[in-house]
C-alpha positions in Angstrom: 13.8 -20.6 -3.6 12.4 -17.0 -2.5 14.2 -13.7 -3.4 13.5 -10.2 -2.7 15.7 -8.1 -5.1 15.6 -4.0 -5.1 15.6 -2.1 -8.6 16.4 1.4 -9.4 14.4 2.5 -11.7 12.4 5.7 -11.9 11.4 4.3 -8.7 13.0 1.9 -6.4 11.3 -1.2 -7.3 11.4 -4.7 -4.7 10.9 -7.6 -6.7 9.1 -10.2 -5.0 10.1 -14.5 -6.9 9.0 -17.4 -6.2 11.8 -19.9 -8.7 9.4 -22.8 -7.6 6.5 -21.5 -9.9 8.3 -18.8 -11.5 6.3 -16.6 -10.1 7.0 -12.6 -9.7 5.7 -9.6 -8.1 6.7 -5.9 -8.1 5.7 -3.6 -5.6 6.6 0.4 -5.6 6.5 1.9 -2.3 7.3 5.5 -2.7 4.2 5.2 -5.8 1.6 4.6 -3.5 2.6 1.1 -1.9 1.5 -0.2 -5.1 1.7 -3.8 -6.8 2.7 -2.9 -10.6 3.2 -6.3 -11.8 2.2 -10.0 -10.8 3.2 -12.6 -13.5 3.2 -16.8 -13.6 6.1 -18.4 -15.6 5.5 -15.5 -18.0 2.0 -15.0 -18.0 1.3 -11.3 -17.2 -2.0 -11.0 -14.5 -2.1 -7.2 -14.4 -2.8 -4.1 -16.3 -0.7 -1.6 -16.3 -0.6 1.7 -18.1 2.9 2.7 -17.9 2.6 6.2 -19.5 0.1 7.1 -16.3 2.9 5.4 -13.8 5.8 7.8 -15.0 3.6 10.8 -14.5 3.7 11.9 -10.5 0.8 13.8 -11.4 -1.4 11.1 -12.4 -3.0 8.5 -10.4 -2.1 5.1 -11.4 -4.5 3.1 -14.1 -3.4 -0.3 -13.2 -1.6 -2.9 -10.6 -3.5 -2.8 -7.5 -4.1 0.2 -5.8 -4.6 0.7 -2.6 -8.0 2.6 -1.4 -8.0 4.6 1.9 -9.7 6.3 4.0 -12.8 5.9 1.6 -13.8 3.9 -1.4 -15.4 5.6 -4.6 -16.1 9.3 -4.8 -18.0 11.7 -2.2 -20.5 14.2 -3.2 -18.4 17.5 -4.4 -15.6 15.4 -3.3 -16.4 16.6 0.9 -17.8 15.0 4.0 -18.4 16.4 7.4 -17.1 15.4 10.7 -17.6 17.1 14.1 -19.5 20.0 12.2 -16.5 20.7 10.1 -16.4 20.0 5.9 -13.5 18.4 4.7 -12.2 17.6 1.2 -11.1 13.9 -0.1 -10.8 13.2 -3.8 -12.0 9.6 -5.5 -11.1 6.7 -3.4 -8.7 8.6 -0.9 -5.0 9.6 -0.6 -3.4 6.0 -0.1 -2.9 5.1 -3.7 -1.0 9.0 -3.9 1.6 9.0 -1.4 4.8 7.5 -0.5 5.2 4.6 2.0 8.1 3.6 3.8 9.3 -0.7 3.9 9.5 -1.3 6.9 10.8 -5.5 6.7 11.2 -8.0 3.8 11.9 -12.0 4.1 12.8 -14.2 1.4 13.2 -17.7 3.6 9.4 -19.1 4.3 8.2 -16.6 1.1 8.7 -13.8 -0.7 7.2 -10.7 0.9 8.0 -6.9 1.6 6.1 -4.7 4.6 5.1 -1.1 3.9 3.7 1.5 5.8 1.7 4.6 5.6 1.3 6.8 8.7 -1.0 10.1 9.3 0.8 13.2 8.6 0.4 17.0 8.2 -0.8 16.5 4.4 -3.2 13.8 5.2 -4.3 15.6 8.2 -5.3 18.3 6.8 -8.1 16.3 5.0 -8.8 13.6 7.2 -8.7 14.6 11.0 -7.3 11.1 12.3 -4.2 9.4 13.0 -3.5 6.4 11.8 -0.6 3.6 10.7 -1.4 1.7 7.7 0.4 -1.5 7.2 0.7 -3.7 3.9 2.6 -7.1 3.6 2.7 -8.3 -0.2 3.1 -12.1 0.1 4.8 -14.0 -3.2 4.1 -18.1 -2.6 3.5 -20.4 -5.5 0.9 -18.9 -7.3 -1.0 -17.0 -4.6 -0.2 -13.1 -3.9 -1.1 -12.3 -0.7 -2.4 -9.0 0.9 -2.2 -9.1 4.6 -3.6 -5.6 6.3 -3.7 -3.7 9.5 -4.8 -0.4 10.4 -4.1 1.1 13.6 -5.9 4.5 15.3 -2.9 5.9 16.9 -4.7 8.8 17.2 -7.4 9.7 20.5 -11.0 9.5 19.6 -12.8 6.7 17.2 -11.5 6.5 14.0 -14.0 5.9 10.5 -12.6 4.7 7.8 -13.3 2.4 4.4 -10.8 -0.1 3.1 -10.2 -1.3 -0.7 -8.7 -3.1 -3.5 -8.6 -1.8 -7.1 -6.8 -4.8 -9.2 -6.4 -4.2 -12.9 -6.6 -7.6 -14.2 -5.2 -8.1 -17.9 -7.9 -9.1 -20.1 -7.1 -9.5 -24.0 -10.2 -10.8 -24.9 -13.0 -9.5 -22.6 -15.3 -11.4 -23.7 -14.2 -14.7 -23.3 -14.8 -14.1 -19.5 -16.8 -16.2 -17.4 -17.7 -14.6 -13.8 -18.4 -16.9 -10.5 -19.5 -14.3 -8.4 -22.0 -14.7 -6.2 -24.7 -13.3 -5.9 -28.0 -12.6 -7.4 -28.4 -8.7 -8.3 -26.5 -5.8 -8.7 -26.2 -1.5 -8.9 -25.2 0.2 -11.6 -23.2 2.7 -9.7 -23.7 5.4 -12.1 -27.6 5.1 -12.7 -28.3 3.8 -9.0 -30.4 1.2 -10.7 -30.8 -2.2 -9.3 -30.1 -5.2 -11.9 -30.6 -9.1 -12.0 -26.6 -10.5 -12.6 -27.0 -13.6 -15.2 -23.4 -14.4 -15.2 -21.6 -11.6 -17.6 -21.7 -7.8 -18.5 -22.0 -6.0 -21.5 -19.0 -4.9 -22.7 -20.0 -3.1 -25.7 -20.8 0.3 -23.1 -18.6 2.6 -22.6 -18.1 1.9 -19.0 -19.2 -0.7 -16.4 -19.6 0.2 -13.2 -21.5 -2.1 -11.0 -21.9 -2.6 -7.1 -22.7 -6.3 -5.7 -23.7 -4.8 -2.7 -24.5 -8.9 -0.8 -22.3 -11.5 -2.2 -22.9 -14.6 -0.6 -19.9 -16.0 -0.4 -16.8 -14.3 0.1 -14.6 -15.6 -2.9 -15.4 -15.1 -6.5 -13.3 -16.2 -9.4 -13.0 -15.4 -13.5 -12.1 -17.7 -15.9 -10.5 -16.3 -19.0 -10.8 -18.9 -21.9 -8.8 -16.6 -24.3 -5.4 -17.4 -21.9 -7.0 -20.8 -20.4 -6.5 -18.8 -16.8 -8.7 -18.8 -13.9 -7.9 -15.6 -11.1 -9.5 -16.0 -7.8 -9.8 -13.7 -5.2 -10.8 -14.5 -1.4 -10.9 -11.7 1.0 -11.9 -11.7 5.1 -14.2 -9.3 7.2 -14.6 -6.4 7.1 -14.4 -6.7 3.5 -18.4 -7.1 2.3 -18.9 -5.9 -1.3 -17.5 -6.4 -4.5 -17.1 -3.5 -7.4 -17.1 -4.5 -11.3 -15.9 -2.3 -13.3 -14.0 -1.6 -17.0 -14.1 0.7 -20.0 -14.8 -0.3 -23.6 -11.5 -0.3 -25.9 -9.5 -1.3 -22.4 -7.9 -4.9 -22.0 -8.6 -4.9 -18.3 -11.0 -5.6 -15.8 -10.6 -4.6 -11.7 -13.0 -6.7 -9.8 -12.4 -5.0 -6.4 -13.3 -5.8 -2.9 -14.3 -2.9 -0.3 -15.2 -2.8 2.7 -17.9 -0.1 2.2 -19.5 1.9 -0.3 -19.3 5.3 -1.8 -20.2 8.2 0.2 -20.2 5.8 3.5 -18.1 8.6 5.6 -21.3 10.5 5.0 -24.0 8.0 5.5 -22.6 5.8 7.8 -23.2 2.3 6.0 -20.8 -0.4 6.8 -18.0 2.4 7.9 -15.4 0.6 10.2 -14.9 2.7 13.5 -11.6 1.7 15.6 -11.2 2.8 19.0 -7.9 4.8 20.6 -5.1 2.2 20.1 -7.1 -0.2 18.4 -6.5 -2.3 15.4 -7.6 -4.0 12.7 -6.5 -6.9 10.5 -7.7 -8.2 7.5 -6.2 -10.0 4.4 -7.3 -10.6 0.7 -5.8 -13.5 -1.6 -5.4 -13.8 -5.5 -4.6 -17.3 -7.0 -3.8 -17.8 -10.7 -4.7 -21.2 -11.7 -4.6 -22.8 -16.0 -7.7 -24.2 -16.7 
């Protein structure tokens, strides 16, 4: 049996279940569109850093945010278009403003629709028009994130695409990482490394770019909780980000569909056409070991 309950808290909260599996989401759309919580018969899968939710002023530290119209940060923060310099902070405004539900279902699954569409604030910093659609899909133990962005607007449209989940880690480093591929950036240093499986978690910070994955899954095993998370995502998805602070029991291993500074350089920027649209999904399974 599905449900999709609505909570007042400090903001309205839908509350995606699943009784089958026990299984429970929580998405806030006027924080964001965000996913705050995603547990299985208990067992907590997200980080979240409640003091930074309650604060408007804050970006969240946790759940999944959403990353729009770029991924990462931009040199001073400003990119050019048409000759004219525009300003977007770290991973774009998405993740900042409210979205509007636009449907729910609680028959086949468990899901809730929200939408975020151009406006004078976000046109004032990125020159396009656009409708942003999310359906959060609750079904056994598999969240689903189905996608679509629409240029509503009239001329080509550039744009990057991202996930940021917090995963709740206890015990970093009783992690095991499939993730394929070979070599990685360290995103602060710009140096190239050989991946051997794990990371070092006694830094400060990890911040790492696998720029070529091979396959387009990649799953974690976390032997402290006897967990596995997996996480599948479709084109135009192409990288995967690493990243996590010391003293920090999470870990966000994020898919994007482009890289930092790509509204500059051009690299694997999606263009849409007038009236197009684009469709994409990501998946996250929890499965014991």
């Amino acid at each position: 049996m599905f449900n999709v309950d609505i909570q007042q808290k400090q903001y309205k909260t839908y509350v995606l279940s699943d009784n089958s599996t026990q299984a429970r989401a929580e998405v806030l759309p006027e924080r964001g569109g965000i996913v705050t919580r995603w547990s299985i018969a208990d067992q907590e899968l997200l980080y979240l850093d409640e003091e930074r939710l309650t604060d408007p002023s804050l970006t969240v530290r946790g759940g999944i945010p959403i990353l729009f119209p770029i991924c990462g940060n931009l040199p001073d923060n400003t990119y050019t278009h048409n000759g004219q310099t525009y300003t977007l902070k770290q991973h774009g405004f998405a993740r900042n403003l409210p979205w509007q539900v636009s449907r729910t279902e609680s028959i086949a699954n468990a899901s809730v629709t929200v939408v975020l569409t151009s406006n004078a604030e976000t046109l004032a910093v990125y020159p396009f028009e656009f409708r942003l659609e999310f359906t959060y899909i609750l079904r056994g133990n598999c969240l689903e994130l189905r996608q679509q962005v629409v240029n509503v607007g009239h001329e080509p449209m550039p744009f990057c695409l991202g996930l940021h989940p917090y995963f709740w880690a206890p015990n970093k480093k009783r992690l095991e990482f499939e993730i394929s591929a070979n070599r990685f950036q360290d995103q602060r240093s710009g140096i190239m490394h050989d991946f051997l499986g794990g990371f070092d978690f006694d830094l400060d910070e990890v911040d790492v770019l696998f720029r070529e994955p091979t396959a387009s899954s990649s799953a974690v095993q976390d032997y402290s909780r006897n967990l596995q998370v997996q996480i599948s995502y479709e084109d135009p998805y192409s990288m995967l980000v690493f990243w996590t602070l010391k003293g920090k029991d999470f870990y966000c291993l994020e898919p994007w569909t482009a890289g930092r500074n790509a509204i500059n350089t051009g690299d694997r920027l999606t263009w849409l056409a007038p009236a197009a649209s684009l469709s994409t999904n990501v998946r996250l399974m929890a499965l014991s070991l």
